[in-house]
C-alpha positions as CSV (number, residue, x, y, z in Angstrom):
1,X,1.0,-51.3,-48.1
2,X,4.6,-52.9,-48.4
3,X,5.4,-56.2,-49.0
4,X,8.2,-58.2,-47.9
5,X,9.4,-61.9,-49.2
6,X,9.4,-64.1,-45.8
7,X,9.3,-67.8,-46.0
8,X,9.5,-68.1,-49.3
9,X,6.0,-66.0,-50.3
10,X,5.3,-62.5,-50.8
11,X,3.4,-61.0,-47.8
12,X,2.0,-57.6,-47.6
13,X,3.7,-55.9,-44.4
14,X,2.7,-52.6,-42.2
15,X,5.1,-49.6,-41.7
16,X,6.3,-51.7,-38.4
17,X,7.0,-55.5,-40.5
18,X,3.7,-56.6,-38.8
19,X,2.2,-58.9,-41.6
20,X,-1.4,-58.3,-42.8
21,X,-2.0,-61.9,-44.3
22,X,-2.0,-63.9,-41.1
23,X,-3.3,-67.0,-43.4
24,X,0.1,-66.8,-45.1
25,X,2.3,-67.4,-41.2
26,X,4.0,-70.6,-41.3
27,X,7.4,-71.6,-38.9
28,X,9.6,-70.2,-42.2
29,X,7.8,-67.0,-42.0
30,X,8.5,-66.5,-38.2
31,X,11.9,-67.6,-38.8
32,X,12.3,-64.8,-41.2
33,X,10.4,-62.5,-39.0
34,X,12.8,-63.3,-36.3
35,X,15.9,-62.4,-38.0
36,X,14.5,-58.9,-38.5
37,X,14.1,-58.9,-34.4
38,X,17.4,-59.9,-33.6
39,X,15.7,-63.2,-32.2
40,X,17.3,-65.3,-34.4
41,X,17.7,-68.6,-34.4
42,X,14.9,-69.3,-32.2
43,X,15.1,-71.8,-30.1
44,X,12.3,-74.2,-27.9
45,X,11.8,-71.7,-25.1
46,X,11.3,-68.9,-28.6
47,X,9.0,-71.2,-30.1
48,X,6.9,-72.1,-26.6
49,X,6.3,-68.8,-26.7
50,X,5.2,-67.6,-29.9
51,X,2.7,-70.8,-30.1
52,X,1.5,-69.8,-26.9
53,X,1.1,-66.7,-28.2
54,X,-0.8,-68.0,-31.8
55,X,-3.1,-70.5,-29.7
56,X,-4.1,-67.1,-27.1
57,X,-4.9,-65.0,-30.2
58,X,-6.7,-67.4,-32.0
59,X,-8.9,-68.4,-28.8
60,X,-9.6,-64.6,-27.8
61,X,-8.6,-62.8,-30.8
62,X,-6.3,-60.5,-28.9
63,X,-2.5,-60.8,-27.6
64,X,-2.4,-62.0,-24.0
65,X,-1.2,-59.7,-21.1
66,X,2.8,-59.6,-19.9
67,X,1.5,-61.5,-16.6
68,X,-0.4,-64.2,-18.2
69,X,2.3,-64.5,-21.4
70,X,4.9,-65.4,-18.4
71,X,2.5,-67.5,-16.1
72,X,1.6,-69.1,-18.8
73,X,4.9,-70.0,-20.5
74,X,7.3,-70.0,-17.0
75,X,9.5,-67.4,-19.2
76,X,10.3,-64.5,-16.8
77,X,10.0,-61.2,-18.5
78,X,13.7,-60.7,-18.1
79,X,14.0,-64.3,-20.1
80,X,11.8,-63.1,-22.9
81,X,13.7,-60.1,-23.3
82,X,16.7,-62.1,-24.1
83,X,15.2,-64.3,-26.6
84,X,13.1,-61.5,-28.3
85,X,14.9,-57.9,-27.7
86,X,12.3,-56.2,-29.2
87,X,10.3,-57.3,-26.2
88,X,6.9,-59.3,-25.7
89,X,4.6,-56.8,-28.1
90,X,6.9,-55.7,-31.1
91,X,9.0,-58.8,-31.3
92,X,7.5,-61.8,-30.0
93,X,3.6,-60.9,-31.4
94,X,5.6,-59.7,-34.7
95,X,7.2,-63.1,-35.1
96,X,3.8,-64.7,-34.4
97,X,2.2,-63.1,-36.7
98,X,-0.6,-61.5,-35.1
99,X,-1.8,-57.9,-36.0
100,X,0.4,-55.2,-33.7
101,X,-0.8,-55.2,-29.9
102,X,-2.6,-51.6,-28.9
103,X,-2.7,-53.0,-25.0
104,X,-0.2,-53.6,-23.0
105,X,1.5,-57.2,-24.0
């Protein structure tokens, strides 16, 4: 496995940048993440969604669907787009730090 310095720390990493050391996610690792998603600087709509995101997988202990992610966070899917280009699953659960989605996020 790879590892890549984010926030600060080394943190092993998966062929996509997905980190495998969830323990290790802090706001200065997501920023870092983010800048490899062209999502940065992130801003309060960026963050309600990646804590939304956290608080969902810690809860169910897997990503939340697209309808729910933008019911829950009144971020259209055209809005999260903009702020995370590599969309809902690849960016925004990247920069959250959760394992890579195999649904449909």
């Amino acid at each position: 496995m790879a590892k890549a310095t984010l926030g600060g720390q080394e943190i092993e990493i998966d062929e996509d940048g997905f980190i495998q050391e969830p323990d290790k996610w802090n706001t200065e690792v997501a920023e870092d993440l983010a800048k490899t998603e062209d999502a940065y600087p992130m801003g309060e709509e960026a963050w309600r969604l990646v804590n939304y995101l956290r608080d969902y997988y810690i809860k169910y202990e897997i990503a939340p669907p697209v309808r729910m992610l933008t019911k829950q966070t009144k971020l259209d899917l055209k809005r999260i787009y903009e702020l995370f280009p590599g969309g809902p699953a690849k960016g925004a659960c990247k920069i959250a730090g959760l394992p890579k989605p195999t649904g449909c996020v």
